[in-house]
C-alpha positions in Angstrom: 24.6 -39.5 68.3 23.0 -36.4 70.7 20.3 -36.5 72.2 18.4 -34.4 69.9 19.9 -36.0 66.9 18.3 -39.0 68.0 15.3 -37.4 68.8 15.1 -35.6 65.2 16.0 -39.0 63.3 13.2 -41.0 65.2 10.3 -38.1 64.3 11.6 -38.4 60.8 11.8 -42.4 60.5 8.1 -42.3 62.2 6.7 -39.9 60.3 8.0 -41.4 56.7 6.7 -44.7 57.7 3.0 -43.6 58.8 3.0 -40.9 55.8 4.2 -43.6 52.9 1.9 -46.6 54.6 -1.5 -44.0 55.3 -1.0 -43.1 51.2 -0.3 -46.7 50.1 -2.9 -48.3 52.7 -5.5 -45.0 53.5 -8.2 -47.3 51.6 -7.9 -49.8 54.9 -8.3 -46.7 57.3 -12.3 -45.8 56.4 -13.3 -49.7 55.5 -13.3 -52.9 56.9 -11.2 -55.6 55.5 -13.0 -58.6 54.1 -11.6 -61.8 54.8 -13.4 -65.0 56.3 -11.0 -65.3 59.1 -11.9 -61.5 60.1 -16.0 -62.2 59.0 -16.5 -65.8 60.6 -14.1 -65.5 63.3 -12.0 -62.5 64.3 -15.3 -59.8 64.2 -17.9 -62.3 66.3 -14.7 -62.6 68.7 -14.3 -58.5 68.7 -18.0 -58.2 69.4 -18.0 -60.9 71.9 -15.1 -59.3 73.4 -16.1 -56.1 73.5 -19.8 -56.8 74.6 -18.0 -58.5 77.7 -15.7 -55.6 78.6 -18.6 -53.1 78.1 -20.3 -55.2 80.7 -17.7 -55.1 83.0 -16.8 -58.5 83.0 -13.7 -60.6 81.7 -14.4 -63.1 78.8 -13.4 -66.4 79.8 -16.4 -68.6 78.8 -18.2 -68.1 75.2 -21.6 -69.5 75.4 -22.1 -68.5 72.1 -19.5 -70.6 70.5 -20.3 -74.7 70.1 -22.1 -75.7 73.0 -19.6 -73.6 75.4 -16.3 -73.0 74.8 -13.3 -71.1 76.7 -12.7 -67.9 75.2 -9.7 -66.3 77.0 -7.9 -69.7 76.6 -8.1 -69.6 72.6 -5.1 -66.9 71.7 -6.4 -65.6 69.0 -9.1 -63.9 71.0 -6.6 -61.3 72.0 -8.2 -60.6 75.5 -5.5 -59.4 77.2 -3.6 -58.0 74.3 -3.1 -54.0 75.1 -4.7 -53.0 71.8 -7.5 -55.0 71.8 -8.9 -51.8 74.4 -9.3 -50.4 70.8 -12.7 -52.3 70.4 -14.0 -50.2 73.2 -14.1 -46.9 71.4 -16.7 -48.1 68.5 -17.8 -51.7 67.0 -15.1 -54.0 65.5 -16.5 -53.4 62.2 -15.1 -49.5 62.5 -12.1 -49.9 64.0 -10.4 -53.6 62.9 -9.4 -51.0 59.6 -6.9 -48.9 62.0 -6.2 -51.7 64.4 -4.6 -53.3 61.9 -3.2 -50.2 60.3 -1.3 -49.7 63.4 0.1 -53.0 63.2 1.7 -52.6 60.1 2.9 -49.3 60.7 4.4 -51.0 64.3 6.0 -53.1 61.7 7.6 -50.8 59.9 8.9 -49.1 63.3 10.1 -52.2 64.3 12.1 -52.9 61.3 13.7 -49.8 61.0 14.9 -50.3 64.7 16.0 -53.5 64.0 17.9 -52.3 61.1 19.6 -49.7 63.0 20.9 -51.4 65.8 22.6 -53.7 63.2 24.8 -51.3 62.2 22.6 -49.7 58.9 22.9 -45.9 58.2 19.5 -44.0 59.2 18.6 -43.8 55.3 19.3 -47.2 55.0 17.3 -47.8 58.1 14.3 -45.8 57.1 14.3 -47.7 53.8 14.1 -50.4 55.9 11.3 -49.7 57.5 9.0 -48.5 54.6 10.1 -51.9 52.5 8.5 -54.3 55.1 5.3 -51.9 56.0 4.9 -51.9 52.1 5.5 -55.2 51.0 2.5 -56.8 49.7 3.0 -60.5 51.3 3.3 -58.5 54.3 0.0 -56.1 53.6 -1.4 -59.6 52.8 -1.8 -60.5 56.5 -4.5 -58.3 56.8 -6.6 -61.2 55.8 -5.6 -62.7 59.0 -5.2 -60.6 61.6 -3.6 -62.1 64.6 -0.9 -63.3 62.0 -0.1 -59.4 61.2 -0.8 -58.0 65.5 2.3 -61.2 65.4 4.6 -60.5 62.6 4.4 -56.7 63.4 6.4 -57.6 66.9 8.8 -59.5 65.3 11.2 -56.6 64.7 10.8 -55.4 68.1 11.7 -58.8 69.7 15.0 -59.4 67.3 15.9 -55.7 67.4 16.1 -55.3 71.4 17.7 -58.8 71.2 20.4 -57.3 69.7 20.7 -54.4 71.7 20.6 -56.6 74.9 23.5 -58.7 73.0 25.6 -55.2 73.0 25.1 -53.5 75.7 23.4 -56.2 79.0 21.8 -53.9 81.2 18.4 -54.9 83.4 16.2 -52.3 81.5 16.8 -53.7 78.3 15.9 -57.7 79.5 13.1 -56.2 81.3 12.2 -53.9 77.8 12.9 -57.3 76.2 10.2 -59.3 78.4 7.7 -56.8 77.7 8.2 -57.1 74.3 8.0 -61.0 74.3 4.6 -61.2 76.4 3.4 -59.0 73.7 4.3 -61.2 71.2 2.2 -64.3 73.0 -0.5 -61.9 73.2 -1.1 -60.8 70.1 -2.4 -64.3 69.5 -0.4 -66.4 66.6 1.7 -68.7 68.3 3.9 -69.4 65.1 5.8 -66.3 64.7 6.3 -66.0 68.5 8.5 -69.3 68.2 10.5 -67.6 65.1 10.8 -64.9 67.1 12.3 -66.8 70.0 14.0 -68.6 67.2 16.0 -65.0 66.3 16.8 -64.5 70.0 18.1 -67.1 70.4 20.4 -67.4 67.6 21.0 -63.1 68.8 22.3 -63.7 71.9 23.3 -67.4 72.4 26.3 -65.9 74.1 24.4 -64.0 76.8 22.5 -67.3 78.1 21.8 -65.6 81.2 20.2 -62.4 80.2 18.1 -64.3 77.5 16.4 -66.9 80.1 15.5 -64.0 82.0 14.5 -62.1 79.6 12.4 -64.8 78.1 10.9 -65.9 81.7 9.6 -62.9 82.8 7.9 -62.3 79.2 6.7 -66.0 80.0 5.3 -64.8 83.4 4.1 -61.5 82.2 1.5 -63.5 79.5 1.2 -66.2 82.0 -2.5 -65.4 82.1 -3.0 -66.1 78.4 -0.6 -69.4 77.8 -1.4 -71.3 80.7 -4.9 -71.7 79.9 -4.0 -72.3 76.4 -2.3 -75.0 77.3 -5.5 -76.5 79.1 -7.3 -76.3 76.3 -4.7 -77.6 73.9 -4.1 -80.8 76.1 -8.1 -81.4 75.9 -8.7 -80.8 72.4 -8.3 -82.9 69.6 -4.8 -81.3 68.7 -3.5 -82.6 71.9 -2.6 -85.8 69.8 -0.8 -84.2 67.0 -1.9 -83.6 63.2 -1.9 -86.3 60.6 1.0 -85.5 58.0 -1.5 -84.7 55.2 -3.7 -82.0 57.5 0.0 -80.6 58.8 1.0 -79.9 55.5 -2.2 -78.7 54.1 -1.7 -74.8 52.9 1.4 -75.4 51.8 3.7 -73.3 48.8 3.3 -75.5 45.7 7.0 -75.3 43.7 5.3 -73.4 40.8 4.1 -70.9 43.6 8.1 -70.3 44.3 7.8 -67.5 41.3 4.9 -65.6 42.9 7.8 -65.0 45.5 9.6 -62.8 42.6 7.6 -62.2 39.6 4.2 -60.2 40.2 2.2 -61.2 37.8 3.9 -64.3 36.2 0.9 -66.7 37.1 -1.9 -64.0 37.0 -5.2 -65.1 35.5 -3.2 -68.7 35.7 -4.6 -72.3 37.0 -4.4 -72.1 40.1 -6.3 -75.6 41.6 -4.0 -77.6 43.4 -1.8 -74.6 45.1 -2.5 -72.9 48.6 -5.2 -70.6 49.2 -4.5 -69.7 52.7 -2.7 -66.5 51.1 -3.9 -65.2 47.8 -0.4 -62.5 47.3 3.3 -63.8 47.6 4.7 -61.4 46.1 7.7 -59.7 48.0 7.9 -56.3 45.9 10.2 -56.3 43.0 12.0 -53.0 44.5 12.8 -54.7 48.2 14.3 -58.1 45.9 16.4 -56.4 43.7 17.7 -53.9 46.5 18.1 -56.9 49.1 19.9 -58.9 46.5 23.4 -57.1 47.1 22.7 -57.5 50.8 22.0 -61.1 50.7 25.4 -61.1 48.9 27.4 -59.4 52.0 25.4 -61.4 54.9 25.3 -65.0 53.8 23.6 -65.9 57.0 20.5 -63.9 56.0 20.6 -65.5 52.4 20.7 -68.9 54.3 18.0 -68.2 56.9 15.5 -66.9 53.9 16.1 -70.0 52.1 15.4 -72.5 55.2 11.9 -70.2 55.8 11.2 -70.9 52.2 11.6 -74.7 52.1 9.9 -75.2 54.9 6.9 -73.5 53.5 6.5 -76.0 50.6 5.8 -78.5 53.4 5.7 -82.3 51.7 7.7 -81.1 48.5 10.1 -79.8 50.4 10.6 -82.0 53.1 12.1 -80.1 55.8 8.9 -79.2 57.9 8.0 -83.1 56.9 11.2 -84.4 58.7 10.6 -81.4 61.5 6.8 -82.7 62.1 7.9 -86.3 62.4 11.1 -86.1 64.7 11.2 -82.9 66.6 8.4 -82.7 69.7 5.6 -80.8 69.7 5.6 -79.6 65.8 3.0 -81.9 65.2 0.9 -79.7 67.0 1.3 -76.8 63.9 0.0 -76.8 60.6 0.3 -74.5 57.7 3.6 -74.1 56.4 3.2 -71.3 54.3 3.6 -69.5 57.3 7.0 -69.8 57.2 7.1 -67.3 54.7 5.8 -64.3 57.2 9.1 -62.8 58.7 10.6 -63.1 55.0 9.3 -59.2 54.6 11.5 -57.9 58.0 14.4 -60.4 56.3 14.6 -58.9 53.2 14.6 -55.9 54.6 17.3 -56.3 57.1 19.2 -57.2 53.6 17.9 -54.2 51.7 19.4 -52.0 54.7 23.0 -53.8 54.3 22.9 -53.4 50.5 22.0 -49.6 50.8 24.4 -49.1 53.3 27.2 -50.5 50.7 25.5 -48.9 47.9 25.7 -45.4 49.9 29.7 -45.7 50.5 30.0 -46.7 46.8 31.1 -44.5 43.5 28.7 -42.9 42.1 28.7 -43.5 38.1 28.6 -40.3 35.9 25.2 -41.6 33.6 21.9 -42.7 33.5 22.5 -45.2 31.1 22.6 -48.3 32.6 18.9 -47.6 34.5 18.0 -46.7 30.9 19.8 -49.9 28.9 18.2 -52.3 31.4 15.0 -50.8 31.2 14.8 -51.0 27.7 16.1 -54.4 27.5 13.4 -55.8 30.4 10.7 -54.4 27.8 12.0 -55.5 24.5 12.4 -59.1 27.0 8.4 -58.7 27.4 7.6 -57.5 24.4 9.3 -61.1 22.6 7.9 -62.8 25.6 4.5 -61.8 24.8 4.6 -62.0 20.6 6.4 -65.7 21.3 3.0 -66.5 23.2 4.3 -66.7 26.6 1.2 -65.0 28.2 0.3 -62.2 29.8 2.1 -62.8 33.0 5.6 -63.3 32.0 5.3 -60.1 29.6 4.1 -57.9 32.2 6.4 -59.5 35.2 9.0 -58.4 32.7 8.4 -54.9 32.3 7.7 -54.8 35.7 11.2 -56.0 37.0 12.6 -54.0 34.3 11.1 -50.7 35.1 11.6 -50.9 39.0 15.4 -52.0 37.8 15.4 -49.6 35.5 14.6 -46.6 38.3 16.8 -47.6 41.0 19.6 -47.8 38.4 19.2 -44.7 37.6 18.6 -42.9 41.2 22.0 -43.6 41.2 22.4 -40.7 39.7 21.2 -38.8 42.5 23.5 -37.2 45.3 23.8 -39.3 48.3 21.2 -37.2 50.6 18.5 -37.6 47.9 19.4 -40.9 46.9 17.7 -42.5 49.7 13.8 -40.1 48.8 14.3 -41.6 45.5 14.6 -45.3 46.8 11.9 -44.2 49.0 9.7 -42.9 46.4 9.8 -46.0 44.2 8.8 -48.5 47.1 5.9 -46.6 47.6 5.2 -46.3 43.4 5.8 -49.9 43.2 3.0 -50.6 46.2 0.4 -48.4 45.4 0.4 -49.9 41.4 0.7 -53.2 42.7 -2.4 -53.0 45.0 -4.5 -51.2 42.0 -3.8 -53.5 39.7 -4.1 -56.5 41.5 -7.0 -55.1 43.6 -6.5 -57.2 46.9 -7.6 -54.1 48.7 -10.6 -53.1 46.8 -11.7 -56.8 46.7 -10.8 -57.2 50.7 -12.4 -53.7 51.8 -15.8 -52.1 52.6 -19.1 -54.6 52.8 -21.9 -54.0 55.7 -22.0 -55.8 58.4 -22.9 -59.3 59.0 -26.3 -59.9 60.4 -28.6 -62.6 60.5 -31.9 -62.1 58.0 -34.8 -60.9 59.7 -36.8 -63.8 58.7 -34.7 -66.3 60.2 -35.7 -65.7 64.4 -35.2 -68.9 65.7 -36.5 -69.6 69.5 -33.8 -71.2 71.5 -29.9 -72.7 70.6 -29.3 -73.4 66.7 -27.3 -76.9 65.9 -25.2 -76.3 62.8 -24.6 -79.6 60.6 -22.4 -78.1 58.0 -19.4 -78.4 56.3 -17.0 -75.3 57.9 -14.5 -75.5 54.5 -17.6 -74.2 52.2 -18.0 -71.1 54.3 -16.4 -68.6 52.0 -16.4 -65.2 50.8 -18.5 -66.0 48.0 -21.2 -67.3 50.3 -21.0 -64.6 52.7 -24.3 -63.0 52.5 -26.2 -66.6 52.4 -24.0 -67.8 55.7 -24.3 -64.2 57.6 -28.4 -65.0 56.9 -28.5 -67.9 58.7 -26.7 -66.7 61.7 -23.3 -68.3 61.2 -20.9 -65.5 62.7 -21.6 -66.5 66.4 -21.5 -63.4 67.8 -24.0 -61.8 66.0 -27.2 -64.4 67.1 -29.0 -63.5 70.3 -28.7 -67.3 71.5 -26.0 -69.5 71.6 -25.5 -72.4 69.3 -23.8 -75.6 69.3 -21.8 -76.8 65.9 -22.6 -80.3 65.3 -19.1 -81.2 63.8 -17.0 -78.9 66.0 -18.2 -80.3 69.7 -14.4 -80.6 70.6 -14.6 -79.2 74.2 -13.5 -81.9 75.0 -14.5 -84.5 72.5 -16.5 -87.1 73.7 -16.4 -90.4 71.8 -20.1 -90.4 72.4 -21.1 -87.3 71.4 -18.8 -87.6 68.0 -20.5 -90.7 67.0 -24.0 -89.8 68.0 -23.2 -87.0 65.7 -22.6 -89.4 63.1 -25.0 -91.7 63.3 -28.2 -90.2 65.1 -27.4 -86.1 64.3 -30.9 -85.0 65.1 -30.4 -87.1 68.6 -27.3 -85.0 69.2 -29.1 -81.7 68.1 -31.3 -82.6 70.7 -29.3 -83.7 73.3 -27.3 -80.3 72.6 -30.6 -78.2 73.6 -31.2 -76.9 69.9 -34.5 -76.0 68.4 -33.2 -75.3 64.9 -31.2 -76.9 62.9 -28.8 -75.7 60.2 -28.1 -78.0 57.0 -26.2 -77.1 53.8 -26.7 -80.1 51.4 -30.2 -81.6 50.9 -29.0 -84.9 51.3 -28.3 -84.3 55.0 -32.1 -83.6 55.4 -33.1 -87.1 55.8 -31.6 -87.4 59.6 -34.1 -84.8 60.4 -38.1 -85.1 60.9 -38.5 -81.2 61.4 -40.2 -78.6 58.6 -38.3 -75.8 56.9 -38.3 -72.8 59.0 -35.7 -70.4 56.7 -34.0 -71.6 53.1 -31.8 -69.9 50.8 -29.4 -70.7 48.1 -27.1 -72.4 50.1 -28.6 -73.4 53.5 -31.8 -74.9 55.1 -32.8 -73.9 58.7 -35.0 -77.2 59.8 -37.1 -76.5 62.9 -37.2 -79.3 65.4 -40.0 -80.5 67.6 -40.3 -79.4 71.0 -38.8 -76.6 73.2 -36.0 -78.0 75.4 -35.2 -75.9 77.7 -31.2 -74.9 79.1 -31.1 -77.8 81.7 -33.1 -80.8 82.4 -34.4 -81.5 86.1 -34.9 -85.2 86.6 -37.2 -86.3 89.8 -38.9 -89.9 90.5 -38.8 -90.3 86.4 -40.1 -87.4 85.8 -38.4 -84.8 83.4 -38.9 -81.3 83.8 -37.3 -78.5 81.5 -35.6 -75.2 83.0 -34.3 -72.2 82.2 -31.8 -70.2 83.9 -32.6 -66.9 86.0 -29.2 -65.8 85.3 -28.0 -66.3 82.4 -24.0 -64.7 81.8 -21.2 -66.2 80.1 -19.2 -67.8 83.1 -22.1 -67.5 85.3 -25.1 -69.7 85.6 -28.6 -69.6 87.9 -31.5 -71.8 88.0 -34.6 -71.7 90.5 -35.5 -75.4 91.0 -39.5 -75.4 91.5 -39.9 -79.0 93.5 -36.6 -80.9 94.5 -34.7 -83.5 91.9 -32.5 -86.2 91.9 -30.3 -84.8 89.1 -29.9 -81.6 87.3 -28.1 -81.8 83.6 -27.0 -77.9 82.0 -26.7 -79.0 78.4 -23.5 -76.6 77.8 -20.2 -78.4 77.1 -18.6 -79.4 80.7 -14.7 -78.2 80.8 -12.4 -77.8 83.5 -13.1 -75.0 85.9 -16.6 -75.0 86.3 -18.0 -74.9 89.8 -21.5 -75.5 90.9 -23.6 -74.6 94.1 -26.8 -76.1 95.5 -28.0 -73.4 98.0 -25.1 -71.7 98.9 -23.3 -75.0 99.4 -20.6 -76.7 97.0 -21.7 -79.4 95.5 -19.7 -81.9 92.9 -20.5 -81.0 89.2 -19.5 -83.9 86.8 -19.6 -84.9 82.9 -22.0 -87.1 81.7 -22.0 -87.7 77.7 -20.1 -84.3 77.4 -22.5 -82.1 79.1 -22.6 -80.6 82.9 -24.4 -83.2 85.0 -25.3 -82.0 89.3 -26.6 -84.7 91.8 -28.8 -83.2 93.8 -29.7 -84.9 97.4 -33.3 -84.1 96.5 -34.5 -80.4 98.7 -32.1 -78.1 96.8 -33.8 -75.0 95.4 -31.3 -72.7 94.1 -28.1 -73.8 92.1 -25.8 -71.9 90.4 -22.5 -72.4 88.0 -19.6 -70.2 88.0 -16.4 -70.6 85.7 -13.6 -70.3 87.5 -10.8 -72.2 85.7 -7.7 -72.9 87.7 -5.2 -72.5 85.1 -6.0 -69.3 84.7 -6.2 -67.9 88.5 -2.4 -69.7 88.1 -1.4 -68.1 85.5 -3.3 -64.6 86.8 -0.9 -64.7 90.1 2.1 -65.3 88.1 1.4 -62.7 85.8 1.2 -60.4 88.7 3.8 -61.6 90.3 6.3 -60.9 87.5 4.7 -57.5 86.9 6.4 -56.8 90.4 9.5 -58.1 89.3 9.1 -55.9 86.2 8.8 -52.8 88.5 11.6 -54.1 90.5 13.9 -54.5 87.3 13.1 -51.3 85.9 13.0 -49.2 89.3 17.1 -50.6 90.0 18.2 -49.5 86.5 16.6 -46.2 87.0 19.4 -46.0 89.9 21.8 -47.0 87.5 22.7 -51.2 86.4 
């Protein structure tokens, strides 16, 4: 292919997938997507984030989150994720809807790349593309946003995989480590192991270009994962899940036809199944056309088929037996996120079958569109007199009609057939998201923001149960404060003091809450059932349908000065995330910050180093009695290790890519 060939066929395979996803999807461009990961977690990290950056400062400590907790070590964050920088140019509330466009239309880049360096025709390619931006299980990731900013460098990954596996050269193992340290970044550490996964199985026979390849992406995120890893070994995870939380969110069998059928258990039962993701459905238009290409490429059919048994989790087995015996999946949860690369599968299959379906004869007739159209009604129409229901009538003429219509673009020459293809993708979509109304339920909504009646003075303790926090509750939970970022003081979660997890602490929790609240530094006090309102002594201060804001005696202050018996409350002069001053007015024998004590934080008494230690969770100073000044800094090791090797293979990087420019 020429250079401007090439050059004409990428234009055209990016403009067709931004055109048909901006039509399909426009409605996610001018409104925010409403999901409680995005409401209770991913916007008060945005804002957090952004506030920081703003500031000039890198986010490594949240003081906003629990009693303290690492910020740059918890992946989803995205901190050093390129298009995070996106956050900078308004609020998260105003861009999240084209940050994650993006995504999906990355996605649909990546796919079609994929698709043509394994061997697809450019329609076929572009087809592709379109099938995996428009699939709805794949549009359903917007409700989870690191999980979409993950899957959408999937493609990517596999697709310069195989062009490594084809042609060796040092610019495509350095493109290829890029592309892999983008994948860590982006902040779900699930689909970057599938996508290592697909390397692998790519180019098992080029061993050495892949550990390279895969080491400098390593040393390229080094500044994200090593951290990570910190945390992870101090947190409660560290120890593995139990089988029954591992396998929590998992794809009942029944759920196996939302996989096919659109609307087969609409309006249905649905207790007892998964909600972790409300659409399975793959789009009846990508299934039918990757049938014939999961015909040719029995690998693919074989690869879909493992991702779907391990995403029924205990019913299936498979990810039981893989959580039991193989190291370090006891760490992962969730199976029904195996199902996430099925959309860039499928349409890896799709490609193939179009391919073959390009080089075949074409027929002389409409008919056959036309006779299985009719028949997939007349099928719905019995299905829905015999009292069937709704859903297996309308799946019906669903199928039927899609069938029906690429039957029948058969009929079209060769250079059209692939616009008519097109054109029913994006048909089949757009209906789909009307009728089911994912998007119109999931976008728009203002802003979260506490109530202006509820101004609490000092830290809030939350004792409440995080699974009730739900869409449906929004405007109650935003009231009291409950997205983090959004409160002018920090707050520490009674139930969620994992950092680390003192024995103490969790059973003071237990057994003496308003002790802990206390001992945490809150003046207010968060309940959501009445009969947790016993443990505490303090009078209502803000109440609505769902919660009760208690207010506690007393003012404690940030840290506790303790001299001759004598207890004096402080406050810090400085007060920044990673970055703590007090101003000590007589001398003391001990000085205790009540924010969570990790790994990494540093104190000085008057310009000297002194030892900072944990007593019952908290950061505890012994002071030799005429110190006037101390300050805390956060400076974790782990990540001024992972910072220099990060740098350090960004030099290799330039290295790598300045010796192919003089040819490999």
């Amino acid at each position: 292919m020429s250079l401007s060939s090439r050059a004409r066929a990428v234009s055209l395979a990016c403009a067709a997938v931004v055109l048909a996803v901006l039509v399909a999807h426009g409605l996610m461009l001018v409104q925010q997507p409403v999901s409680p990961d995005i409401l209770f977690l991913f916007l008060p990290n945005a804002a957090f984030l952004r506030e920081q950056l703003l500031r000039g400062e890198l986010p490594l400590w949240n003081s906003l989150l629990l009693a303290g907790h690492p910020f740059l070590a918890e992946l989803q964050t995205q901190v050093l994720y390129p298009p995070s920088l996106l956050f900078l140019v308004a609020r998260p509330e105003r861009v999240l809807g084209p940050f994650l466009f993006l995504h999906l239309v990355w996605l649909g880049l990546g796919t079609w790349r994929l698709a043509r360096y394994s061997g697809a025709s450019r329609r076929a390619a572009v087809l592709a593309g379109l099938a995996a931006s428009l699939s709805p299980l794949a549009v359903e990731h917007y409700a989870h946003p690191n999980m979409l900013c993950g899957l959408s460098w999937v493609p990517w990954v596999w697709g310069s995989g195989r062009l490594l596996a084809r042609r060796p050269t040092r610019r495509g193992m350095a493109l290829l480590g890029v592309l892999v340290a983008c994948s860590v970044l982006a902040g779900s550490p699930e689909l970057t192991l599938l996508a290592l996964a697909g390397l692998a199985v790519s180019l098992w026979k080029r061993t050495r270009w892949t550990v390279g390849a895969v080491a400098l992406g390593a040393g390229l995120s080094a500044a994200t994962w090593i951290p990570f890893l910190e945390l992870l070994v101090r947190s409660d995870r560290s120890a593995g899940l139990g089988a029954n939380e591992a396998s929590s969110f998992a794809l009942s069998p029944a759920e196996v036809l939302d996989l096919v059928l659109p609307f087969v258990r609409f309006g249905a039962d649905r207790s007892g199944t998964q909600g972790f993701q409300s659409v399975l459905f793959m789009g009846s238009s990508l299934l039918l056309l990757a049938g014939w290409g999961l015909w040719r490429r029995k690998g693919l059919a074989v690869l879909c088929g493992v991702l779907v048994w391990l995403a029924l989790g205990d019913a299936g087995g498979l990810f039981t037996w893989l959580h039991r015996w193989v190291p370090g999946a006891g760490l992962f949860r969730f199976p029904i996120k195996f199902l996430s690369p099925l959309p860039v599968l499928l349409a890896l299959a799709l490609a193939s079958g179009f391919s073959a379906w390009e080089r075949g004869v074409q027929p002389n007739t409409r008919r056959p569109g036309a006779v299985f159209a009719m028949v997939s009604l007349l099928g719905a129409c019995a299905l829905a007199v015999a009292g069937a229901g709704a859903g297996w009538a309308v799946s019906s003429a669903w199928v039927g009609l899609v069938g029906g219509a690429l039957l029948a673009s058969r009929r079209a020459a060769p250079e059209r057939r692939g616009w008519a293809v097109a054109a029913i993708l994006f048909i089949e979509c757009a209906v789909f998201q009307q009728g089911v109304g994912t998007l119109a339920s999931r976008s728009g909504g203002a802003p979260c923001r506490p109530s202006p009646e509820f101004r609490p003075e000092g830290r809030v303790a939350y004792d409440i149960d995080w699974g009730r926090v739900d869409l449906d509750h929004r405007e109650e939970a935003c009231a009291v404060g409950i997205p983090n970022a959004n409160m002018a003081a920090g707050f520490a979660a009674l139930e969620g003091f994992v950092v680390p997890a003192p024995a103490f602490v969790k059973q003071l929790v237990r057994e003496e809450p308003e002790r802990a609240a206390r001992l945490l530094g809150a003046t207010v006090v968060v309940i959501d059932d009445e009969a947790k309102r016993a443990a505490y002594s303090g009078e209502v201060l803000f109440q609505n349908g769902s919660y009760v804001a208690l207010k506690l005696g007393g003012r404690p202050g940030r840290a506790l000065l303790e001299s001759g018996g004598e207890r004096l409350e402080l406050e810090p002069e400085v007060d920044l995330p990673s970055r703590l001053v007090f101003t000590l007015p007589r001398g003391g024998e001990r000085l205790t910050v009540r924010d969570a004590w990790f790994p990494g934080w540093e104190a000085e008494a008057d310009g000297e180093p002194v030892p900072l230690r944990e007593a019952e969770g908290l950061r505890t100073i012994d002071l030799r009695g005429n110190e006037r000044r101390v300050e805390l800094h956060y400076r974790p090791g782990s990540f001024r290790t992972g910072l220099a090797l990060s740098l350090v293979s960004l030099g290799v990087l330039g290295l790598l890519w300045f010796r192919a420019r003089r040819g490999d």
